[in-house]
PDB file of N, CA, C, O and CB in Angstrom:
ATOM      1  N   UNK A   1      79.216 146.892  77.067  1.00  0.00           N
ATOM      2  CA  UNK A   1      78.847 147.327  78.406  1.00  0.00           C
ATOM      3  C   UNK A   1      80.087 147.229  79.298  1.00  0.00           C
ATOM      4  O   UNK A   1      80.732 146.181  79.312  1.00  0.00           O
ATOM      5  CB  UNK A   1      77.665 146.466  78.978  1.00  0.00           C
ATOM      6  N   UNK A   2      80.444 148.277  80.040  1.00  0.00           N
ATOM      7  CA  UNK A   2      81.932 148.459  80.999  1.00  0.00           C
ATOM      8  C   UNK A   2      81.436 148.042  82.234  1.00  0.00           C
ATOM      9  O   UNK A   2      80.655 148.874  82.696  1.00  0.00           O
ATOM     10  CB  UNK A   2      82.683 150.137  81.184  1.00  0.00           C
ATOM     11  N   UNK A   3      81.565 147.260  82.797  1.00  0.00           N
ATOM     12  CA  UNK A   3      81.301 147.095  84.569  1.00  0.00           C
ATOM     13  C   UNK A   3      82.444 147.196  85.434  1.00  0.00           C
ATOM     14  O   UNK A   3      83.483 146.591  85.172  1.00  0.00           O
ATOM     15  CB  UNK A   3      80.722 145.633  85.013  1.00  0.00           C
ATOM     16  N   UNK A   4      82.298 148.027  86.592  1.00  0.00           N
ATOM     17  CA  UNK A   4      83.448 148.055  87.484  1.00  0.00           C
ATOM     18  C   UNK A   4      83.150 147.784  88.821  1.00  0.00           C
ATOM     19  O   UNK A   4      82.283 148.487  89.340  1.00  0.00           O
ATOM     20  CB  UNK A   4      84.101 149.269  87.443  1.00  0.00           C
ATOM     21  N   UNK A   5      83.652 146.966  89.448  1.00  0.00           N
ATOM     22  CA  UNK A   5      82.790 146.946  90.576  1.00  0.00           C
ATOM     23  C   UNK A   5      84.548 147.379  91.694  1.00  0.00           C
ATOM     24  O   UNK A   5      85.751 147.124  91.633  1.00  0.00           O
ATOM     25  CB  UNK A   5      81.645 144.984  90.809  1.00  0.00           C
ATOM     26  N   UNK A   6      83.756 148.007  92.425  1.00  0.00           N
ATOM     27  CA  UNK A   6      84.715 148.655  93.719  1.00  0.00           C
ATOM     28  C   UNK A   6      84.477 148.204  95.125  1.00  0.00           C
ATOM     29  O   UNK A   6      83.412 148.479  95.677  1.00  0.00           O
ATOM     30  CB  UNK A   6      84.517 150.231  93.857  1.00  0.00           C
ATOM     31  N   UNK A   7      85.530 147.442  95.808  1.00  0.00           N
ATOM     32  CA  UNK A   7      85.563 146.562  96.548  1.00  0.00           C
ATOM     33  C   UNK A   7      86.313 146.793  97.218  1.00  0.00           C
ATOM     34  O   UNK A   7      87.236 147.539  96.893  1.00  0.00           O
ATOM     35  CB  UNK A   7      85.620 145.626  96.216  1.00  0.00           C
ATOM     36  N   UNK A   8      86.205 146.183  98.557  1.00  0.00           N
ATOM     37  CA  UNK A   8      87.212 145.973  99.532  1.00  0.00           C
ATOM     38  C   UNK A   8      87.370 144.142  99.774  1.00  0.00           C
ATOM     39  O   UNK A   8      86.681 143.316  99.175  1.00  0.00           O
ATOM     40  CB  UNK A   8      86.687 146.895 101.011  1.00  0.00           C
ATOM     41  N   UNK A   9      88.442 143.822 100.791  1.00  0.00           N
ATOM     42  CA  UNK A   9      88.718 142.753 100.971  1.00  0.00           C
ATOM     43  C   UNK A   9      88.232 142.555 101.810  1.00  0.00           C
ATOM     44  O   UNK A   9      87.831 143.574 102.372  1.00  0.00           O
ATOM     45  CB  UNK A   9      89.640 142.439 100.954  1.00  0.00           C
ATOM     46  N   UNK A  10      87.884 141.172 102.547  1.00  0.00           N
ATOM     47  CA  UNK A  10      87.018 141.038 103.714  1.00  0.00           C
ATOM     48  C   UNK A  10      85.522 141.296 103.864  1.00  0.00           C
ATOM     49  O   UNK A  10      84.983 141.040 104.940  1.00  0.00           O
ATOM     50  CB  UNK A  10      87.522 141.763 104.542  1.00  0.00           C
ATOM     51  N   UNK A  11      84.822 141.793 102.837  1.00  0.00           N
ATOM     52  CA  UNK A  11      83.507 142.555 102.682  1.00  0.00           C
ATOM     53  C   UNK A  11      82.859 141.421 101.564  1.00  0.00           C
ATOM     54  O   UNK A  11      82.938 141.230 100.350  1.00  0.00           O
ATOM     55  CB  UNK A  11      83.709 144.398 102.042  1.00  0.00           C
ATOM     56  N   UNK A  12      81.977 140.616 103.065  1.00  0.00           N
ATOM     57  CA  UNK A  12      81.469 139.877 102.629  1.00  0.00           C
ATOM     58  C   UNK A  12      80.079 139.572 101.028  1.00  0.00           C
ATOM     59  O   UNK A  12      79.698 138.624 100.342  1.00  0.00           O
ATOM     60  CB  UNK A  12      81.319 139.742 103.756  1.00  0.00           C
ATOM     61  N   UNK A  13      79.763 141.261 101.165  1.00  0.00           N
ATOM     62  CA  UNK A  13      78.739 141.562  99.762  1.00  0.00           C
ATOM     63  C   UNK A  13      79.596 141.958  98.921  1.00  0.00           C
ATOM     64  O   UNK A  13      79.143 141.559  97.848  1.00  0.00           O
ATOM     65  CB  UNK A  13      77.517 142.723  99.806  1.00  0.00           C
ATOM     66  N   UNK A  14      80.532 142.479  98.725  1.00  0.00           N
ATOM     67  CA  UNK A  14      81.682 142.491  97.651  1.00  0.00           C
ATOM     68  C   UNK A  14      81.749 141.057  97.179  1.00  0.00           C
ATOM     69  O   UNK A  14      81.579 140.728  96.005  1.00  0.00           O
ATOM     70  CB  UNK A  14      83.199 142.998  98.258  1.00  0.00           C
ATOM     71  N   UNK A  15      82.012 140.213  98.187  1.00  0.00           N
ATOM     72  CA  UNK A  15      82.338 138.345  97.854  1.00  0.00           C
ATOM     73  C   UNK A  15      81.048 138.352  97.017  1.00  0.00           C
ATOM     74  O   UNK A  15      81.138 138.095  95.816  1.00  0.00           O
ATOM     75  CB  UNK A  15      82.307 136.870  99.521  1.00  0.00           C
ATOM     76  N   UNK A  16      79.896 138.618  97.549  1.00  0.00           N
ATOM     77  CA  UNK A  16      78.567 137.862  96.497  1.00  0.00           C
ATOM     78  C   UNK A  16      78.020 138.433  95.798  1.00  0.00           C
ATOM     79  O   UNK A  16      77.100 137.940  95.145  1.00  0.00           O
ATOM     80  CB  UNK A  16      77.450 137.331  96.959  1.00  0.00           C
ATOM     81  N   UNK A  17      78.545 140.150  95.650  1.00  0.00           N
ATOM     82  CA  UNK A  17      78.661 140.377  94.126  1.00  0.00           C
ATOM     83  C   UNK A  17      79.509 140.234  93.000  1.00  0.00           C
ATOM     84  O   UNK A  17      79.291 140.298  91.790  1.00  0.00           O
ATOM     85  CB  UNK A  17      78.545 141.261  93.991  1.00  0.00           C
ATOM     86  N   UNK A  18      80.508 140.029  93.663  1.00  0.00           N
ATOM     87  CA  UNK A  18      81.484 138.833  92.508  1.00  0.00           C
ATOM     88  C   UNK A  18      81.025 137.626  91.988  1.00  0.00           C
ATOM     89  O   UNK A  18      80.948 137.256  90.817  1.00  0.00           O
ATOM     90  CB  UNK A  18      82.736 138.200  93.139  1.00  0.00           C
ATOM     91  N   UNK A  19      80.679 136.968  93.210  1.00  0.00           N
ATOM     92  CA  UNK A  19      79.500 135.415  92.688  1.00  0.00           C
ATOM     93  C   UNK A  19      78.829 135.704  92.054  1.00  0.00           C
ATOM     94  O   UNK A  19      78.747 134.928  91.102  1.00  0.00           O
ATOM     95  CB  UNK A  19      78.531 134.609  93.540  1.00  0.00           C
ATOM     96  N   UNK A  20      77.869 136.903  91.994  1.00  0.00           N
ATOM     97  CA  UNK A  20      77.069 137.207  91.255  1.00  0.00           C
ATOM     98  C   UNK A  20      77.265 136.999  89.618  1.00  0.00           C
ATOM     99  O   UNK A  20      76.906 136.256  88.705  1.00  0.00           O
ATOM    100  CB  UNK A  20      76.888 138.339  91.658  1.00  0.00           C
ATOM    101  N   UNK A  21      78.219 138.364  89.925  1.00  0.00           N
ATOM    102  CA  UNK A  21      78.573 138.435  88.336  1.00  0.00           C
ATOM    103  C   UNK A  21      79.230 137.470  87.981  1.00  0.00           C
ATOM    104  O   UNK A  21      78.856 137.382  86.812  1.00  0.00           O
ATOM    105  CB  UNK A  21      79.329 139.533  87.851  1.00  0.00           C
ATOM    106  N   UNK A  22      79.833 136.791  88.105  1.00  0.00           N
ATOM    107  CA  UNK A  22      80.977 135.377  87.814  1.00  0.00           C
ATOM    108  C   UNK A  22      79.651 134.658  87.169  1.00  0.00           C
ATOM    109  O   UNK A  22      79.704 134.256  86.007  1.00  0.00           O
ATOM    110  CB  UNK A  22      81.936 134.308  89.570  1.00  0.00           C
ATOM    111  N   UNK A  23      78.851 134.555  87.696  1.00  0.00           N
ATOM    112  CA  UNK A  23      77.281 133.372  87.219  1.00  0.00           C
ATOM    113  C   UNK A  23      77.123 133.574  86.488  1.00  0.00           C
ATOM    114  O   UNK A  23      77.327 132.902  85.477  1.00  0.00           O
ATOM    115  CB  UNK A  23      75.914 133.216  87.636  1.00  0.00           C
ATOM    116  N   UNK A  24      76.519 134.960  86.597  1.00  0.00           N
ATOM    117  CA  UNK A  24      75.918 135.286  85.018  1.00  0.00           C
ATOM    118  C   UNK A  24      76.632 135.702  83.651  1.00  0.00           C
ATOM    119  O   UNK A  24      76.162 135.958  82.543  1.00  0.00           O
ATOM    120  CB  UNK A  24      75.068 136.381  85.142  1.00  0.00           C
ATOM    121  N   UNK A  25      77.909 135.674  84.127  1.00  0.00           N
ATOM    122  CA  UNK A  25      78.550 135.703  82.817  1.00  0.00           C
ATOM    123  C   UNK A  25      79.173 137.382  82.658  1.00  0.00           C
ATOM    124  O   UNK A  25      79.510 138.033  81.669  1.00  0.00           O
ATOM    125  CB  UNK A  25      77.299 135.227  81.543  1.00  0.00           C
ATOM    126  N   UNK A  26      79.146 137.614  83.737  1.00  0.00           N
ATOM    127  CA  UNK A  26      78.904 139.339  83.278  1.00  0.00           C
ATOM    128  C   UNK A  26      80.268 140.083  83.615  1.00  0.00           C
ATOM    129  O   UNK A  26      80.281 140.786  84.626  1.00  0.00           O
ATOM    130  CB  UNK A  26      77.492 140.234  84.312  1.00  0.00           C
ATOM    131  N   UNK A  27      81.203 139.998  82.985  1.00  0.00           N
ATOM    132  CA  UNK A  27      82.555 140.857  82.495  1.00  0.00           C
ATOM    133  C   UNK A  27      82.657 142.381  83.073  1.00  0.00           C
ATOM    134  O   UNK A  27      82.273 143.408  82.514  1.00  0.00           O
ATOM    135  CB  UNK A  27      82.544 141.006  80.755  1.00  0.00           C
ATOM    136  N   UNK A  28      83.301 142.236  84.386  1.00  0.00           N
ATOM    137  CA  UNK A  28      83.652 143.313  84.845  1.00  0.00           C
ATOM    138  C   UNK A  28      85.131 143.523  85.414  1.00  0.00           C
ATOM    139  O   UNK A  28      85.993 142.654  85.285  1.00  0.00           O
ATOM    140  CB  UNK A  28      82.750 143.532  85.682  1.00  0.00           C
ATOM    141  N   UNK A  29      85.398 144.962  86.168  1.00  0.00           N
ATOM    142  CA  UNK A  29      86.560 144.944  86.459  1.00  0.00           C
ATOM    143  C   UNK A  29      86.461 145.073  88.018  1.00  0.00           C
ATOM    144  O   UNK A  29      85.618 145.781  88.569  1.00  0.00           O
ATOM    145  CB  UNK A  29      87.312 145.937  85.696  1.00  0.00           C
ATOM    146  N   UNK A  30      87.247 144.446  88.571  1.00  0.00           N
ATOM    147  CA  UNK A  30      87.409 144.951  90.183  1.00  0.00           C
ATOM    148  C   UNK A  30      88.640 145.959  90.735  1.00  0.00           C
ATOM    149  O   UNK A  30      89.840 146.040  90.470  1.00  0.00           O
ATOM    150  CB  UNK A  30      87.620 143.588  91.067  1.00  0.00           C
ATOM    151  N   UNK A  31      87.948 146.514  91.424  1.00  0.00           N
ATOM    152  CA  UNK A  31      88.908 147.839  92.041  1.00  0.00           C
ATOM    153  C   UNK A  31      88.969 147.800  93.399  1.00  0.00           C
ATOM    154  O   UNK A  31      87.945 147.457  93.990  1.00  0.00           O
ATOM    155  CB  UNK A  31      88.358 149.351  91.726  1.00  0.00           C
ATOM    156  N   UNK A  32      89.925 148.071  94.015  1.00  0.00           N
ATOM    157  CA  UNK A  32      90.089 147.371  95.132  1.00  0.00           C
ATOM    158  C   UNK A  32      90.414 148.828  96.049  1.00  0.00           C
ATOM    159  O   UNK A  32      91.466 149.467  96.019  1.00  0.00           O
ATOM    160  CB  UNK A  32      91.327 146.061  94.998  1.00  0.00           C
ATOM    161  N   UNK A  33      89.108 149.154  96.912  1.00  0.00           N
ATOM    162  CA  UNK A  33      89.216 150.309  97.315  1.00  0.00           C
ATOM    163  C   UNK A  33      90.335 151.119  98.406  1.00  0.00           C
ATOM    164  O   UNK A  33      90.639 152.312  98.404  1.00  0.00           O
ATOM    165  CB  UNK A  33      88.128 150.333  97.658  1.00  0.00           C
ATOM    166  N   UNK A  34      90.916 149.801  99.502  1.00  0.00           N
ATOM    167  CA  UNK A  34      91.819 150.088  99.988  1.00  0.00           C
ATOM    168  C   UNK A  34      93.182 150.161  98.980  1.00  0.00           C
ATOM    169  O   UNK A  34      94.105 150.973  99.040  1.00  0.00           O
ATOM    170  CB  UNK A  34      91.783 149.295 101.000  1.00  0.00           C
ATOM    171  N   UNK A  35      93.080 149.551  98.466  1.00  0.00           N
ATOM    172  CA  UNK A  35      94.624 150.008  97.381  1.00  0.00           C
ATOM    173  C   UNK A  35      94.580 151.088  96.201  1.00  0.00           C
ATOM    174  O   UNK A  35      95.541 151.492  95.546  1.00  0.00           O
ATOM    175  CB  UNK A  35      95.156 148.594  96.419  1.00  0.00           C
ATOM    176  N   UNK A  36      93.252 151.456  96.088  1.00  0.00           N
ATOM    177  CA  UNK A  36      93.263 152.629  94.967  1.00  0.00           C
ATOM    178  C   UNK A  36      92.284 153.503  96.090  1.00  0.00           C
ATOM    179  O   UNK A  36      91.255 152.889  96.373  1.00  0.00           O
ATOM    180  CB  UNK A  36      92.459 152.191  93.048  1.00  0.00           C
ATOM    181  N   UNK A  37      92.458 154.980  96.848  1.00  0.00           N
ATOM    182  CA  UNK A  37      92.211 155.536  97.229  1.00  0.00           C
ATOM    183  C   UNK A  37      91.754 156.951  95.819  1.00  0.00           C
ATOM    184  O   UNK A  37      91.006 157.882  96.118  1.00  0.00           O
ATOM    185  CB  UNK A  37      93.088 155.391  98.263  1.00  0.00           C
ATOM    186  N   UNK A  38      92.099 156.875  95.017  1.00  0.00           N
ATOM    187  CA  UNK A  38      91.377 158.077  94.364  1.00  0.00           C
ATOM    188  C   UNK A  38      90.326 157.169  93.717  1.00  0.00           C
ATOM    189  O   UNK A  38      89.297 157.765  93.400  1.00  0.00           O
ATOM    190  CB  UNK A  38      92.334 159.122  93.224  1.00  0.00           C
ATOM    191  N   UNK A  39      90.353 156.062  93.494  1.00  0.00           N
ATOM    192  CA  UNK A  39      89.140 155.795  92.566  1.00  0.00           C
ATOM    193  C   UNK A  39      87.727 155.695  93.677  1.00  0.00           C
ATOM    194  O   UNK A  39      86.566 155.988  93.393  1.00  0.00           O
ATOM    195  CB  UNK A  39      89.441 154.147  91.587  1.00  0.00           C
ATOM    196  N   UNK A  40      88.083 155.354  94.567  1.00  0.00           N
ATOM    197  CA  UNK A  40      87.903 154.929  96.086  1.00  0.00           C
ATOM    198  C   UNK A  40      86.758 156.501  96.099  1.00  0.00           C
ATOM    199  O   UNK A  40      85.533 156.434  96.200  1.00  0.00           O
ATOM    200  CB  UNK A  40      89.813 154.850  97.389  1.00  0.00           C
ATOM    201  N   UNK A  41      87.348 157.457  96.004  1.00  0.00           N
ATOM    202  CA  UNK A  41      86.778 158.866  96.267  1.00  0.00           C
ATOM    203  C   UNK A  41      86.217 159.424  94.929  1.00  0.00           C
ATOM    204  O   UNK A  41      85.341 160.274  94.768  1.00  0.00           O
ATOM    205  CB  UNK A  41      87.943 159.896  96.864  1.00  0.00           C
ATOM    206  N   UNK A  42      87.037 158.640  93.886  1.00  0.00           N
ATOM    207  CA  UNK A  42      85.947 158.988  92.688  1.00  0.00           C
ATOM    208  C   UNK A  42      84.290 158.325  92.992  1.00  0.00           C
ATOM    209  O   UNK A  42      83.274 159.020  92.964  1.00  0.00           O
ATOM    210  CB  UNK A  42      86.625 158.194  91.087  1.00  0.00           C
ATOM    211  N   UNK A  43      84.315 157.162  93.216  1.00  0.00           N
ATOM    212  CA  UNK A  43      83.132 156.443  93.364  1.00  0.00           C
ATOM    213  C   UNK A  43      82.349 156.939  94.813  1.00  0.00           C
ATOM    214  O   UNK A  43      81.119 156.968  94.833  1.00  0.00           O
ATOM    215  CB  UNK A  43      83.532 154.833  93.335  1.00  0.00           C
ATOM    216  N   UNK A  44      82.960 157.236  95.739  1.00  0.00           N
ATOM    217  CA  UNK A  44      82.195 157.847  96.668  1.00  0.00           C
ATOM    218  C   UNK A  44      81.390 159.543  96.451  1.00  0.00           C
ATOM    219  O   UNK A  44      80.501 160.154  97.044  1.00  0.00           O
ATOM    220  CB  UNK A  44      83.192 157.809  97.782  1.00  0.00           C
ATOM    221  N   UNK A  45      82.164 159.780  95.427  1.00  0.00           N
ATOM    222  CA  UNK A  45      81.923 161.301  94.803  1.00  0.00           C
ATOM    223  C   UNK A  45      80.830 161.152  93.874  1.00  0.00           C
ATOM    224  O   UNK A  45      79.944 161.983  93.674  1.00  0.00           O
ATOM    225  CB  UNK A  45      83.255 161.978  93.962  1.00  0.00           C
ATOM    226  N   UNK A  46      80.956 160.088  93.354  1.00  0.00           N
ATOM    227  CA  UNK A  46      80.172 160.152  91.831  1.00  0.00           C
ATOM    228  C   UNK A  46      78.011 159.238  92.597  1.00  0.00           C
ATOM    229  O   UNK A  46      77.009 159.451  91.914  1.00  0.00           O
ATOM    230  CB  UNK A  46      81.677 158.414  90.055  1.00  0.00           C
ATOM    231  N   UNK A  47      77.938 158.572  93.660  1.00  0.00           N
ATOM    232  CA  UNK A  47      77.347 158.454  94.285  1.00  0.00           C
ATOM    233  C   UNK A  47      76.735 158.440  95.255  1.00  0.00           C
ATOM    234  O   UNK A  47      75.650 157.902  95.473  1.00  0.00           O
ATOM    235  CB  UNK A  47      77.404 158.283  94.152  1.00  0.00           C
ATOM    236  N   UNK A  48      77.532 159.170  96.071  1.00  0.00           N
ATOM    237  CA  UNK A  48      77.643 159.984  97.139  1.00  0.00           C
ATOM    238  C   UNK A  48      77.228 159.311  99.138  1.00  0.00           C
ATOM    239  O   UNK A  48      76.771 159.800 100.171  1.00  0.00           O
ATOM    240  CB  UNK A  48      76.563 161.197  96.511  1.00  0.00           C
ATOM    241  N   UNK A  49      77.921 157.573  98.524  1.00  0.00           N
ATOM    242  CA  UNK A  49      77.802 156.672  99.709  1.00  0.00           C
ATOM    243  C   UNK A  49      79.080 156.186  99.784  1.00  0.00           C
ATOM    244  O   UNK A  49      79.587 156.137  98.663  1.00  0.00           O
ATOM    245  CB  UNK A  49      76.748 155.536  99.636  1.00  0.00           C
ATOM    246  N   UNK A  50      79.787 155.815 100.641  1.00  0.00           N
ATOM    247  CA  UNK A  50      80.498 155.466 101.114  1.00  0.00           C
ATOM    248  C   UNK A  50      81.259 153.608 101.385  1.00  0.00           C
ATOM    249  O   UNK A  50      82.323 153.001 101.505  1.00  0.00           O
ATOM    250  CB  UNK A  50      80.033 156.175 101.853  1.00  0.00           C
ATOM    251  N   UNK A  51      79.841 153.438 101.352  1.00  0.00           N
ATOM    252  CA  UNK A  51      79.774 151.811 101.596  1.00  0.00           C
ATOM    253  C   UNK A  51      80.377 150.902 100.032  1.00  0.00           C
ATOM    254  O   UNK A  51      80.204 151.465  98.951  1.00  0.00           O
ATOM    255  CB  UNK A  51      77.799 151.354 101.974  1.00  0.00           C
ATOM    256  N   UNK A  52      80.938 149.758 100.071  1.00  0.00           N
ATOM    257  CA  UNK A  52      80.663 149.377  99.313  1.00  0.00           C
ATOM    258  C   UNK A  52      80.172 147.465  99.740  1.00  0.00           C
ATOM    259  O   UNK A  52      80.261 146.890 100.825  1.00  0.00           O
ATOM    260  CB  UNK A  52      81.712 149.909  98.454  1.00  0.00           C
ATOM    261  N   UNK A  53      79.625 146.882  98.266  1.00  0.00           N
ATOM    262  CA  UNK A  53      80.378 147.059  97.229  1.00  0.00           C
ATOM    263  C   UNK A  53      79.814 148.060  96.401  1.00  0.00           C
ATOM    264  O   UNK A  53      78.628 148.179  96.709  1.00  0.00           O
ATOM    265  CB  UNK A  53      80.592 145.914  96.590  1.00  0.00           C
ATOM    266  N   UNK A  54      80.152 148.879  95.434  1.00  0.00           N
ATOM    267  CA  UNK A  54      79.751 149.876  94.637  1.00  0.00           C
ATOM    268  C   UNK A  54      79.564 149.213  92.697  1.00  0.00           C
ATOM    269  O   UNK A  54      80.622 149.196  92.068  1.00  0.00           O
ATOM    270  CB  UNK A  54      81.061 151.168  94.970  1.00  0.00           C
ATOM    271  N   UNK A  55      78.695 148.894  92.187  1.00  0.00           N
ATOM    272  CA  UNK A  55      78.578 148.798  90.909  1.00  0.00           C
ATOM    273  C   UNK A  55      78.682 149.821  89.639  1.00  0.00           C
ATOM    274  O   UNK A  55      77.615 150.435  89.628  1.00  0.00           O
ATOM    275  CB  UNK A  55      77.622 148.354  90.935  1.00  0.00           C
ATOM    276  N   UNK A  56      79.374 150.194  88.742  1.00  0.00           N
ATOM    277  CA  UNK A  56      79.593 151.326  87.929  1.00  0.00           C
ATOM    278  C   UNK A  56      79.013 150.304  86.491  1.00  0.00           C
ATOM    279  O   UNK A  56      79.616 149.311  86.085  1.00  0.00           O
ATOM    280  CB  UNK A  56      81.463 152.063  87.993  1.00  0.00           C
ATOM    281  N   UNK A  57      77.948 150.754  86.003  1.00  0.00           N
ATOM    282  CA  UNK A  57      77.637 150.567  84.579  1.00  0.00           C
ATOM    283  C   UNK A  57      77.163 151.460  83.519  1.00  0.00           C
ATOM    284  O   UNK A  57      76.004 151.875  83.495  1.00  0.00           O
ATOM    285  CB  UNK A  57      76.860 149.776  84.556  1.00  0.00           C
ATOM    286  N   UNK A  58      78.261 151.833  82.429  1.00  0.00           N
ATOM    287  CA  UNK A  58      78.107 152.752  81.791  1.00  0.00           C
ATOM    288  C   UNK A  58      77.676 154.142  82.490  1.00  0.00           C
ATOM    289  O   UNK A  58      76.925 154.947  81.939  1.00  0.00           O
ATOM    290  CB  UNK A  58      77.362 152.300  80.945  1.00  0.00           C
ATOM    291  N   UNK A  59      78.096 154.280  83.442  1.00  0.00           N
ATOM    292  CA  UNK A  59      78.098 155.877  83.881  1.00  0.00           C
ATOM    293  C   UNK A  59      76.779 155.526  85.480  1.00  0.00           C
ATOM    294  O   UNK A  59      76.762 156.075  86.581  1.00  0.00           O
ATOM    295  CB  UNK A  59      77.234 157.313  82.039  1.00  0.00           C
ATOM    296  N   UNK A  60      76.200 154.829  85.122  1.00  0.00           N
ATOM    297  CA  UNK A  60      75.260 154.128  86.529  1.00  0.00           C
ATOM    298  C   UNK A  60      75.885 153.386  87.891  1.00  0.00           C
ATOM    299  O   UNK A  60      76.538 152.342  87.925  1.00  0.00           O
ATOM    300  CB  UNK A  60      74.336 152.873  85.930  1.00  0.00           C
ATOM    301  N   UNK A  61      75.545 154.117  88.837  1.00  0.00           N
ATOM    302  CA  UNK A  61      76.390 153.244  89.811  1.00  0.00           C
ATOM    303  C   UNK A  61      74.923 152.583  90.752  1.00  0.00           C
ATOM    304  O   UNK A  61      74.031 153.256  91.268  1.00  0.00           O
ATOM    305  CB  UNK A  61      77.768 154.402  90.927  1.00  0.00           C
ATOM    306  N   UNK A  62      75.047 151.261  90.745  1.00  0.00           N
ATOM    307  CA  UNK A  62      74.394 150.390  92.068  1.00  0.00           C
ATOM    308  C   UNK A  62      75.002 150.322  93.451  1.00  0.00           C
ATOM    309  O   UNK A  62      75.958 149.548  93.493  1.00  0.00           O
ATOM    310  CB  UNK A  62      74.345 148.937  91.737  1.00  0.00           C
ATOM    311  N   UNK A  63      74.778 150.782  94.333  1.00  0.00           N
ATOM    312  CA  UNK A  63      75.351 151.101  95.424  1.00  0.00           C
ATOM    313  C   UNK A  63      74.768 149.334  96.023  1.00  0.00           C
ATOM    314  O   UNK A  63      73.733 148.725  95.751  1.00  0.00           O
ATOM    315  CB  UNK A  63      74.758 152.809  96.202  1.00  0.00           C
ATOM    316  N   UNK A  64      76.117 148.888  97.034  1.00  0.00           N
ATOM    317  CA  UNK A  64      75.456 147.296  97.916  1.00  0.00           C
ATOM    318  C   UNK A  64      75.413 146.592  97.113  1.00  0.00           C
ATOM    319  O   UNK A  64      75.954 146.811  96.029  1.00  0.00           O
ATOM    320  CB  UNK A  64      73.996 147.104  98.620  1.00  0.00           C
ATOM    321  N   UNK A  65      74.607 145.275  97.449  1.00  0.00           N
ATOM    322  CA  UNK A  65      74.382 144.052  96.585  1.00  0.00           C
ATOM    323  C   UNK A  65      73.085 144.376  96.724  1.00  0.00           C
ATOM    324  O   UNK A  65      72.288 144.588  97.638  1.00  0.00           O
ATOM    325  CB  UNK A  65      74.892 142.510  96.987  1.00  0.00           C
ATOM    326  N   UNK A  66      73.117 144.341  95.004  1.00  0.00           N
ATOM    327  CA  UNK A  66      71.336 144.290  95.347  1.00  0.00           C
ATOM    328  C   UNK A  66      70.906 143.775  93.337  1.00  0.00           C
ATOM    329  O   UNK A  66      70.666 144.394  92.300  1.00  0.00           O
ATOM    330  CB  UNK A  66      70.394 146.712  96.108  1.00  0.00           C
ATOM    331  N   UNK A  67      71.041 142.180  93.804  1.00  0.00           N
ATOM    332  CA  UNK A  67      70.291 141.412  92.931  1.00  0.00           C
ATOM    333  C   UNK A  67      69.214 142.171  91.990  1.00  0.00           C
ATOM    334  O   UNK A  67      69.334 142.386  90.784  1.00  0.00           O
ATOM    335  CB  UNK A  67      69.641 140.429  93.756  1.00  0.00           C
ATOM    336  N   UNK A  68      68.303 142.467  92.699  1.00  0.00           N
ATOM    337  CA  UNK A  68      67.091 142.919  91.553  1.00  0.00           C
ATOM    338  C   UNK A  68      67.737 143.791  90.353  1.00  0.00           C
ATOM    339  O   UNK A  68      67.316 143.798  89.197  1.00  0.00           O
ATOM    340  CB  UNK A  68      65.787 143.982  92.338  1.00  0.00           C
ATOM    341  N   UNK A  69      69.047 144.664  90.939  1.00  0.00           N
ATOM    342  CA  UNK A  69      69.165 146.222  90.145  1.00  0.00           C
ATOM    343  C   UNK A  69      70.206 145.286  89.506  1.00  0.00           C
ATOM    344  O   UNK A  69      70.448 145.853  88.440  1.00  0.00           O
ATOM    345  CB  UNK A  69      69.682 148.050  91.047  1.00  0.00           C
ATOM    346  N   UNK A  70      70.933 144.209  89.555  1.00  0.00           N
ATOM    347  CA  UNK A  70      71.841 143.664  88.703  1.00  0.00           C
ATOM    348  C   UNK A  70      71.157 143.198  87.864  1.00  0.00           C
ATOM    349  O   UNK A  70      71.380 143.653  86.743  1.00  0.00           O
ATOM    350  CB  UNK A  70      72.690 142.823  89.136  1.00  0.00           C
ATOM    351  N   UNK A  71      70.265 142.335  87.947  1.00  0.00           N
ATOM    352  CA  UNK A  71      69.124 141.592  87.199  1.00  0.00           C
ATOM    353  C   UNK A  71      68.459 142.752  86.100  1.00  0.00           C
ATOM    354  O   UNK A  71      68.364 142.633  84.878  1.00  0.00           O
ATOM    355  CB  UNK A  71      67.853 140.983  88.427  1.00  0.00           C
ATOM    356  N   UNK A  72      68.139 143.630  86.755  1.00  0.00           N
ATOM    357  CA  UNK A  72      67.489 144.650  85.624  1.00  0.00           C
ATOM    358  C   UNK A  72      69.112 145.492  85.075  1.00  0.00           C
ATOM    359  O   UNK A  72      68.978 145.813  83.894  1.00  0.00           O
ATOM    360  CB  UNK A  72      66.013 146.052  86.561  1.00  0.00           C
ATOM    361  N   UNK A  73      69.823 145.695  85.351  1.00  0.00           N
ATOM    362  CA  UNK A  73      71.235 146.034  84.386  1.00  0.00           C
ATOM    363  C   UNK A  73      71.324 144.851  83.201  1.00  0.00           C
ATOM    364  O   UNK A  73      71.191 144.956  81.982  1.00  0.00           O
ATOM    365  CB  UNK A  73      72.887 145.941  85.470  1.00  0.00           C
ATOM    366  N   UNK A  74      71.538 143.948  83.850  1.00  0.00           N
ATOM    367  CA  UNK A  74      72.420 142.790  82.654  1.00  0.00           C
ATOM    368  C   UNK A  74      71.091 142.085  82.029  1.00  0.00           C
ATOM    369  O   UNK A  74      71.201 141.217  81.163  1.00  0.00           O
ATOM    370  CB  UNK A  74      73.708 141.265  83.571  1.00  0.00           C
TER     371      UNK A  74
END
């Protein structure tokens, strides 16, 4: 399973979906949206929100923090 999660700095639900995943064990990559601007617009393209934090699993993106939809992913 590939996880990517796309983030900014300062963005406090970015912080506790990192906690998140850090807990449960769950092996992902972080992308850091102010310093990568095309992936930045890939992920805003490929889900079509703006906000993050943004979750990418296997081709699925979870838009925000949102526990339940991590819980039912992993």
């Amino acid at each position: 399973m590939t996880a990517t999660l796309y983030s900014k700095p300062g963005c406090p639900w970015c912080d506790k979906a990192k906690e998140w995943l850090k807990k449960h064990k769950v092996k992902f990559k972080e992308i850091n949206c102010q310093e990568d601007q095309k992936a930045y617009e890939y992920i805003q393209n490929k889900s079509g929100e703006s906000g993050v934090p943004q979750l990418e699993v296997n081709g699925k993106v979870i838009v925000g923090y949102d526990e339940e939809a991590y819980e039912e992913t992993f």
